[in-house]
Every structure is written in structure tokens, then in C-alpha cells.
N, C-alpha and C positions, 0 to 999 in steps of 0.2 A: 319348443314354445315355452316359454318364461309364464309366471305365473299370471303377472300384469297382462300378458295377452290374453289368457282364460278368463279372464275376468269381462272381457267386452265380446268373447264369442258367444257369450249366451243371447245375445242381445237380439232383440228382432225388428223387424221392418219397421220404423217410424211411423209417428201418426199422419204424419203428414200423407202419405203414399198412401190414399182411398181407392177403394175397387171403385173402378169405373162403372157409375149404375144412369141411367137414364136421371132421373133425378138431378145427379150431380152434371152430367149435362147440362140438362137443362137451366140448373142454376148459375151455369159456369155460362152459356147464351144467353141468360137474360141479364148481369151483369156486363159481358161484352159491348150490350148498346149502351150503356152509361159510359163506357171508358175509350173502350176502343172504337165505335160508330160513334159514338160523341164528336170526334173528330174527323170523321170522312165523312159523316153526312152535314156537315157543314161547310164544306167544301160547294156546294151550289150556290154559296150566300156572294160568292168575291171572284169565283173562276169565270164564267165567261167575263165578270165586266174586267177582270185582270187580262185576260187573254187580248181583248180590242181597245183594252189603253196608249199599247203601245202604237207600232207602224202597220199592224192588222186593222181593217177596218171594215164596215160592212159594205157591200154593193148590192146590185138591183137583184141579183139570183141570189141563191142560198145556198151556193158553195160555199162560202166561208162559215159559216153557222154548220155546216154538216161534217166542214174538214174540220173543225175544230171540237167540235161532241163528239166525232170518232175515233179522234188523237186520246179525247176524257179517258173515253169506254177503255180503247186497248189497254190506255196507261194501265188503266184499275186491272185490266182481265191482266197484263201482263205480270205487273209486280204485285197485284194482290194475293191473286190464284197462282200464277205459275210457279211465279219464286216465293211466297212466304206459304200457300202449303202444301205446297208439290216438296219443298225443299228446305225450306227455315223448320216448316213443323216436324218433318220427319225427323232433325235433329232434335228431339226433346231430352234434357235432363233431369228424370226420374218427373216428368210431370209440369218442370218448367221451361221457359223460354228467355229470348231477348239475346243480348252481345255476353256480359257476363256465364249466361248458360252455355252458350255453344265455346266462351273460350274454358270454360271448368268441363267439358267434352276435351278440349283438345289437350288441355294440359295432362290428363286421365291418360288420354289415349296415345300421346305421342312424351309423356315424357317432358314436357313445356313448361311448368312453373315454374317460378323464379320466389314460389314463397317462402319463407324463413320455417323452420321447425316442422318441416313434413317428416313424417316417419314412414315405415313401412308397416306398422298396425292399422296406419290409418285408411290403406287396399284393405281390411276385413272387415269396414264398414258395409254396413246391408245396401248402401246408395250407392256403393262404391265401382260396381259390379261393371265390368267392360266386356263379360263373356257375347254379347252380341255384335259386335264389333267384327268385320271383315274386311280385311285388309289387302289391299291389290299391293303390285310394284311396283306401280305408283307412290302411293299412300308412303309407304313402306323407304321408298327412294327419300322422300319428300322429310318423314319424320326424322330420319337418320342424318339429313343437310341440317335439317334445323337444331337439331338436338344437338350437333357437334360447333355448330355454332352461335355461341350468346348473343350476341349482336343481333340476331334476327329473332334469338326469344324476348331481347328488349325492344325489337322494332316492334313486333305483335302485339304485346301489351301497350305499347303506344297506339298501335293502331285500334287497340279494343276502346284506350281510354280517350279517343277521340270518337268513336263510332259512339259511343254513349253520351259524350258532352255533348254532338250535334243533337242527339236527341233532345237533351233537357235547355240546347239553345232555340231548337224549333219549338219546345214545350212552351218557351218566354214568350215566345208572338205570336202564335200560333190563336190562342186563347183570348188574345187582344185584338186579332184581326176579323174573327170570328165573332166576337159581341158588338164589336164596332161596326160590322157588316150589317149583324141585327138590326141592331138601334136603327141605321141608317136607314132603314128600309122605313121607317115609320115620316119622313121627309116624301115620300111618296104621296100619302096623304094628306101632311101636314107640312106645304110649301114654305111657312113661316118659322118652322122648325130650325132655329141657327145651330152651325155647327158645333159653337161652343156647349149647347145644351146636351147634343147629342155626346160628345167627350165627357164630357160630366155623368150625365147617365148610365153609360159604359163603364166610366172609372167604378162608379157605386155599383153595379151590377158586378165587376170583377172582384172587387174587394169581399163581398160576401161571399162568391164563388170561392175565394183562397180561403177567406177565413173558417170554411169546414173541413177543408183539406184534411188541418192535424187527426181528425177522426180516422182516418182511414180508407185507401182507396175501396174496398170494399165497402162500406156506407154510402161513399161518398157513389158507387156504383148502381147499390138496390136506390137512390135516391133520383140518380138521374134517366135511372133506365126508363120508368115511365114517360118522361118529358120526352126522350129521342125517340123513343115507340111512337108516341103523339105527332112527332115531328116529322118522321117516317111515313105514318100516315098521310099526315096532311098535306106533305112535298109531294108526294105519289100518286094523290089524290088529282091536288090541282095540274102536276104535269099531264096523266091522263086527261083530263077535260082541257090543256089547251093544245094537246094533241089534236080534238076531235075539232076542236071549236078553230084550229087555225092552221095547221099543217098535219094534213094523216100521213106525210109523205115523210115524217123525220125517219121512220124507221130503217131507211136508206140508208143513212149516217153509221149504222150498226157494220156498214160494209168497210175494211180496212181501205178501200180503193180512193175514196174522199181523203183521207188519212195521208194516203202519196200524193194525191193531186194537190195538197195543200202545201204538202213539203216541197213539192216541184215548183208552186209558185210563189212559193215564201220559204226560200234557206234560212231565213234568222227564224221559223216558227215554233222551231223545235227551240230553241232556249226561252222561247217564251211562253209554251205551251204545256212541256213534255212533264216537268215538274210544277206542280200546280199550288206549290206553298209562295208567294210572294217573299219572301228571304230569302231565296233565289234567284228567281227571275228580276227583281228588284234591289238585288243589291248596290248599283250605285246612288239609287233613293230611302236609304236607308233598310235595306237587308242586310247589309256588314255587321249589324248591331249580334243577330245572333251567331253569326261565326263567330264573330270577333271575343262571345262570350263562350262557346264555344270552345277556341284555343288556350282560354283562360283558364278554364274549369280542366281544362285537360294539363296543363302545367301544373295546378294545383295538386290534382289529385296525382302528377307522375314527380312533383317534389315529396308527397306526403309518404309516397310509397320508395322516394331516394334515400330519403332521411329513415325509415323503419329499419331500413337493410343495411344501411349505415351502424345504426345501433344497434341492431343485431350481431353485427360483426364485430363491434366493440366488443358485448358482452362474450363472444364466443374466445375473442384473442384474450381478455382479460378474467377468463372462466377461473375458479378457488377450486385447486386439488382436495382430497378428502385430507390427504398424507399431510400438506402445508396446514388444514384449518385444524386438525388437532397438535399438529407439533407447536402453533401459537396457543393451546389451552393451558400449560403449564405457564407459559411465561404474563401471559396476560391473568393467570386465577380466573380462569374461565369456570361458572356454576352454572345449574340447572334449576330453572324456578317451575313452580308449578303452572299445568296449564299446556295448551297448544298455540304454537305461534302457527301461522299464516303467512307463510314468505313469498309474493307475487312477484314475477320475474317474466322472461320473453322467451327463458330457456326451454328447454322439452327436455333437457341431458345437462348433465354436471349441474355444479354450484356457482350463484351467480355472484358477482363482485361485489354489488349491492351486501351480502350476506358477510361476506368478509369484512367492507367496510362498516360492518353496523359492530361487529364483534371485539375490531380492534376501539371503536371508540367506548363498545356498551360490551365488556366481558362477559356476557349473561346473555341463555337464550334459554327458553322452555323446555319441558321437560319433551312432549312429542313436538316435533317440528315437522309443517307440509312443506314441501316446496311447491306452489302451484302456478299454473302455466295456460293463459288460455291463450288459445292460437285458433286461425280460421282454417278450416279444411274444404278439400274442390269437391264440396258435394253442397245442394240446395238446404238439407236441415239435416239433423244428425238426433236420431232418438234420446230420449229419457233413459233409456239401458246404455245407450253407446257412448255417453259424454263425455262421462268418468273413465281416465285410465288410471290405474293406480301403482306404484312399485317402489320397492325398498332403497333405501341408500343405506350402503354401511353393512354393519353386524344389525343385529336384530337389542341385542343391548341400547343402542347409540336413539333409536323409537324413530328414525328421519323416513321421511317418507314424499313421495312424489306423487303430484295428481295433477293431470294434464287434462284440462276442461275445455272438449273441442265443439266448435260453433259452423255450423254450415253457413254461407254467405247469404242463403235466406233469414235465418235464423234470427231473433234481434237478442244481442248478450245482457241478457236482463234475467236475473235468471225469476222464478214464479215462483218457489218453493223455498224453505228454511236451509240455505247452503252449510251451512253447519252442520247439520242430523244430517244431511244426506253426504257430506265426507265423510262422516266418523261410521257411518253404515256403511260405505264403499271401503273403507280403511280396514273395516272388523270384519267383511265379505272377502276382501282380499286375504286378511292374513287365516282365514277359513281355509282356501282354495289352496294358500302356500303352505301350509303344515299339512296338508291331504295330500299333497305332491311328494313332501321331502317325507310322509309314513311309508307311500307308494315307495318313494326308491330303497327307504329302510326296508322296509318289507322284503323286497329282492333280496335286498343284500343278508337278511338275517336265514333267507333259504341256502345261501353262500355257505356263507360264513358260522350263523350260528348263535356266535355272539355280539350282536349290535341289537341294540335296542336302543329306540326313543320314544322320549315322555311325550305325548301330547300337551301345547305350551299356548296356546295359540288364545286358550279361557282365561289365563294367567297377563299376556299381551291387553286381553280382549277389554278386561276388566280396569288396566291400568289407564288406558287410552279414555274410557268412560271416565274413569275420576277425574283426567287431567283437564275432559271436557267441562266436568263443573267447579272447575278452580276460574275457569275461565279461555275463551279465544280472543285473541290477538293477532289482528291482523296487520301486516308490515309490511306497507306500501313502499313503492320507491319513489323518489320527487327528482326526475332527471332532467338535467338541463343538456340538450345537443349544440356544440358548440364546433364552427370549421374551423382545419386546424391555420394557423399563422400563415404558413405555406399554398392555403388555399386560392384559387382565382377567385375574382372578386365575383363572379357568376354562382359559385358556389357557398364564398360566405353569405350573399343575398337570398341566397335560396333556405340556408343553413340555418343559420343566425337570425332571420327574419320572416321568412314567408312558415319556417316548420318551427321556428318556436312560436308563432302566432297561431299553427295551426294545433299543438303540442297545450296551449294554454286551455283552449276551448276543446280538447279530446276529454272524453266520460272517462276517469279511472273509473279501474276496479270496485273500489268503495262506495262509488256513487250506483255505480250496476249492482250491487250483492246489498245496499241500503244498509252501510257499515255505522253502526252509531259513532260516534268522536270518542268517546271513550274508550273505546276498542280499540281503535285508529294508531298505528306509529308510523310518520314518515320519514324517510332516510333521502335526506339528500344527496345527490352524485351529479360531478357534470362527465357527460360523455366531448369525449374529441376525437372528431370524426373528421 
């Protein structure tokens, strides 16, 4: 084990990863009605009158009122209860959920990701941990197909980056169909109520709704919980009292038997019934809108993720040997000015092009030099201790150094703290642990041998890194343009050339997340062709 790995084994469990105490329960329940019952208990505003819009319609008995509430119920016991927490929840990831969580479960467990810059320190992360994991012949059969085949590692992540786009296409209507149900209910009383008044009133009621959104779903959680508690109540309320006041016999409909009898005499019921979102069952009257956004959002984020891997590969084919960037220091009158540069790149290993390219046109680089690298890793958040990796390039004369800043996909890369003092104390902790290592092996060997000894040098390093911090840090950005190559299909240049430099233009660098003053600031332009 290399020193850079010692350095992130002391690390411990994240803040994130709370003992589970009643309390946080409970807070984690009362937040739930603002977010997630937000949306199913509004689901009584639009289902039945959706259900009898179409070719269901009421008759003299109350078979169809009771086949249709016992289609509701199942739905919810079946996909609520059975499948999300008999079997979605057991899959948890260190505490999280949803599509992203269980496919960062599978890429873990079977070996599946297709991301750029994984290491194998990054298994000694404290989230990382798969020892509970029990693997059948199945399982086992299954991982080994997939893993030997890419093509189905690229189907998966297609299939995860749709499984998430429907959601945030059902998010789009979902919320509109729900306040406009509202509103509408106020035409009950007030027959003169025109429709256009009620569209208006919804718009202004939505718009306020999104506009507190950027606070956070948590706010936005303790904020609504009371109102669906209220809501909860008072649906509850009034169905008991029109239970007693008009049919005590609904309780019948609890029975699956209503449930066939309706399907036996209505085969189209189940498309009209079974899913109870209208973006469904309404797609030819305008449901297409949220698949269709949807499909969108899933091309989006599967060009954004074409184009990463694209560049990635660029930088890896066009990586600067150590051997080639000094055998250019003589000929170029390459010098060392005071000070730390800051070199951001996509690499996790070797020297990027970027760096090459800045040398041959700017013969001068700092006296210590980081390479730094942040890259996302298959775990929810990644501690304060476990961020930083850090390891040497070179001889220990040359001062270059690597720090690879890793982000869990919860995580947001922002970082809270003075990025600067916390490299240069990850930098002067590392070269701690490396001269304690290479005394440790002298040490051996001087029981050998006899004669070896070495100086302790590390106060000497430790010291020089400190002054060059206050000459100044220099951060060097890279400003890359992805360009397909001539040879490209015209699917690819549109993809390339357009949708990922559009999407490339509006990506947060570096400097904007670490709140790099311009001063500081050097950008190095390069186009990549991919």
C-alpha cells in the first residue's frame, strides 16, 4: 500500500451516515407528507372523475364505483407496499434511494460502471463497503453476462437514464394536474366560475409553488408537511362522514373480487384505471407531452455522458510522459517561478495535454505544482477525511504532486471550506506519512546492513511548500472545446458539436465551484476531437 492510500485509511464514516434514532425518524415521516404524500394524496382530486371520462360509466348498482376503488386500493397495496418496501427499500444505499441509488448498488456489486477515473482506493472508502452482499448462481450468472458484455452495460444506463427522465416528465404534470383539480373544485360552488379564471389562478398558484423550489426540497418539505397533514385530515374526515351519510356498504370494494368482476366486463379498464396518473392513460389527449420530455431529457443527459467519455479518452490517448515534458525543459528554457500552480484536469494518472500544451507556449511553471482531479465516485457522499487523495509525481526535488477530489453523486462540488489550507495540509500530512514509511524501511534495512541511514527531510519539503503558498496559488484551468472528427455521422457531429457544446457552455468549471478570484485564474485553451 502506497503512501497516497494511507493517507485516506484513517478516514471515518461520513456525516452523512446518522444512527438511526426515533427522532430522526420521525423527522424523516414528517418531511415524507410534504414530498412524497404530497403527491399521492392528491391523487383523489382527478382519479375517479378520470377513470369515468372515458367508456366506463356509471349504472343503477354500484358495481362500477366498487370495481373501480378496489382496482385504486390494490394498485396502492400492490406497488406501494409490495414492491417499493418489501423490495425498492431493502435495496438502500448507505441510507439512500430512488434509480441512481440502486444502479450505484449495482455497478458496486457487479462490476457495471462505465465511469471514467475509477480507481481501486476508491473500494476503501467507508460507503463503499459490499461485505453484505449474497450472491446466488443466479446473481453470479447474470453479473458475469453483463460484465463481459458492454453493450448491455450501455443498455442499463440507458435504461436507468430513462427510468429517471419519466420521473421528472411525470414531475411536469403531474403538479399542474393536481392544482388545476384543486382550483376546479371551487366551480362546485361557484357556477359562474369561467374556466379561464380557474387556468389563471392555477398558473399563479404554480408559479409561487416553483418559485421556492431553489431553497431546497427539504424546506420546501417542513413547509408543506403541515398543509398535507391538514389535507389528510380533512379527506379522511369527510370520506368517513360520507361513508355513514350514504353508503356503509363501500367497505365491500376492499374485496379484490369487484376488482375481476370489472375486468371481466370492461377489458379496456385496466388501461384506464391500473395507472392513475393521466400521462398515461391520456396520452392521445395530451399525455405524449411528458414522455416525449421524457425521451428528451434522457438523449440529453446520454449525449452529455457520450461526450464526457469521449474526452476522457482523448485526454488518456494524448496523456505527456514525465521522460518527453523534461526532455522539452532544455530546449524550451523552461524555469520555475515562485508559488503553487493548480493544474485541473479529468485525469486521476499521468500528465494531461492541457499541461504540455501550456509549457510549450508558456516555458514556466511554479515552483510546487498539483495536478488536481475531481471525478464522481458510486457512493451517496464521501467524508471530509476521505476527499483528498494525495501522491507524488516524480523525484521528490521536481515538488509535483497529485490530489484527486472525490465527490459522491449526492454530494454537491461546492466545496464550504478554504480549498487552498486544506490541500497544502493534505500535501504536508502526506509527505508526513511518506518519510515515516521510507524511515520504516530504512530502519530495516539499517538492522541489515548497518550502514544506511536517512535524514528526516520531510520539515525541510514541509516548509518550502508553506513559502511557495505565500508567493501565491494559481489556478490553471483548461477551456476545451469538443469538436467530431470530419469523418463523423452527421448524428454524431449534432450531438458533438451542438447539443455538448451547448451543454459544455453552461457546465460550472472548477473556478466557479472553489470561488476562484480572476486574478488567480489562467485559462488554457485546447480543442479536443473526438
Amino acid at each position: 500500500m502506497n503512501p497516497s492510500e494511507q493517507f485516506v485509511e484513517h478516514g471515518i464514516s461520513h456525516q452523512n451516515l446518522k444512527k438511526t434514532t426515533c427522532a430522526n425518524v420521525l423527522t424523516l415521516a414528517y418531511q415524507s407528507l410534504g414530498v412524497v404524500y404530497g403527491d399521492l394524496s392528491t391523487s383523489p382530486l382527478y382519479v375517479y372523475k378520470t377513470s369515468f371520462s372515458g367508456k366506463l360509466s356509471l349504472k343503477e348498482d354500484d358495481e362500477e364505483i366498487f370495481g373501480v376503488l378496489s382496482f385504486i386500493f390494490w394498485t396502492f397495496t400492490i406497488i406501494a407496499l409490495f414492491k417499493y418496501v418489501f423490495i425498492v427499500m431493502s435495496a438502500d444505499d448507505n441510507g439512500e434511494g430512488g434509480t441512481f441509488a440502486l444502479y450505484s448498488l449495482l455497478c458496486r456489486h457487479a462490476k457495471l460502471s462505465i465511469l471514467p477515473n475509477q480507481q481501486p482506493t476508491d473500494e476503501n472508502l467507508s460507503a463503499y463497503s459490499t461485505e453484505d452482499s449474497a450472491d446466488t448462481w443466479q446473481s453470479s450468472l447474470l453479473k458475469l453476462f453483463i460484465e463481459k458484455h458492454p453493450r448491455f452495460q450501455t443498455g442499463l444506463l440507458i435504461f436507468v437514464l430513462l427510468g429517471t427522465c419519466m420521473t421528472i416528465g411525470d414531475g411536469v404534470i403531474t403538479p399542474a394536474i393536481s392544482v388545476f383539480s384543486a382550483v376546479s373544485g371551487v366551480q362546485v360552488k361557484i357556477n359562474q366560475l369561467h374556466d379561464n379564471y380557474v387556468v389563471i389562478v392555477s398558473c399563479i398558484i404554480l408559479v409561487g409553488l416553483f418559485s421556492i423550489q431553489h431553497h431546497g426540497t427539504h424546506r420546501v418539505a417542513f413547509l408543506f408537511a403541515p398543509v398535507v397533514a391538514a389535507w389528510l385530515l380533512c379527506i379522511s374526515g369527510i370520506g368517513i362522514y360520507n361513508i355513514f351519510r350514504w353508503n356503509r356498504q363501500v367497505y365491500r370494494a376492499l374485496s379484490p373480487v369487484y376488482m375481476f368482476r370489472l375486468g371481466y366486463h370492461y377489458s379496456y379498464v385496466c388501461d384506464d384505471v391500473f395507472d392513475d396518473t393521466p400521462s398515461v392513460c391520456k396520452i392521445p389527449e395530451g399525455g405524449w407531452i411528458p414522455i416525449l420530455l421524457s425521451f428528451i431529457f434522457m438523449a440529453i443527459m446520454f449525449t452529455w455522458n457520450y461526450g464526457t467519455m469521449k474526452k476522457h479518452q482523448f485526454d488518456v490517448e494524448n496523456k505527456v510522459s514525465m521522460s518527453k515534458m523534461l526532455s522539452l525543459g532544455p530546449c524550451l528554457g523552461m524555469v520555475r517561478v515562485p508559488g503553487i500552480g493548480l493544474i485541473f484536469s479529468n485525469l486521476a494518472s499521468g500528465i494531461p495535454a492541457i499541461f504540455g500544451h501550456f509549457i510549450t507556449n508558456l516555458p514556466a511553471f511554479h515552483q510546487v505544482l498539483v495536478f488536481v482531479c475531481a471525478k464522481s465516485v458510486q457512493v451517496p457522499y464521501v467524508s471530509e477525511n476521505e476527499r483528498l487523495v494525495i501522491s507524488r509525481i516524480g523525484p521528490k526535488e521536481y515538488h509535483m504532486f497529485r490530489c484527486i477530489v472525490r465527490y459522491g453523486y449526492k454530494d454537491m462540488q461546492q466545496e464550504n471550506y478554504n480549498f487552498e489550507n486544506k490541500l497544502v495540509s493534505a500535501i504536508i500530512q502526506f509527505i508526513e506519512i511518506e518519510d515515516g514509511v521510507q524511515n520504516e524501511q530504512t530502519n530495516e534495512l539499517t538492522i541489515d546492513d548497518g550502514n544506511i541511514n536517512m535524514e528526516v527531510s520531510y520539515k525541510v519539503e514541509s516548509s518550502q511548500i508553506l513559502k511557495a503558498k505565500e508567493s501565491g496559488v494559481t489556478y490553471i484551468v483548461g477551456h476545451s472545446y469538443a469538436e467530431a472528427k470530419k469523418s463523423s455521422s452527421i448524428l454524431k457531429k449534432f450531438g458533438i458539436d451542438i447539443v455538448f457544446a451547448f451543454l459544455s457552455k453552461n457546465c460550472r468549471e472548477p473556478d466557479i465551484m472553489l470561488e476562484v478570484a480572476h486574478t488567480s485564474l489562467l485559462e488554457v485553451g485546447m480543442v479536443y476531437h473526438v
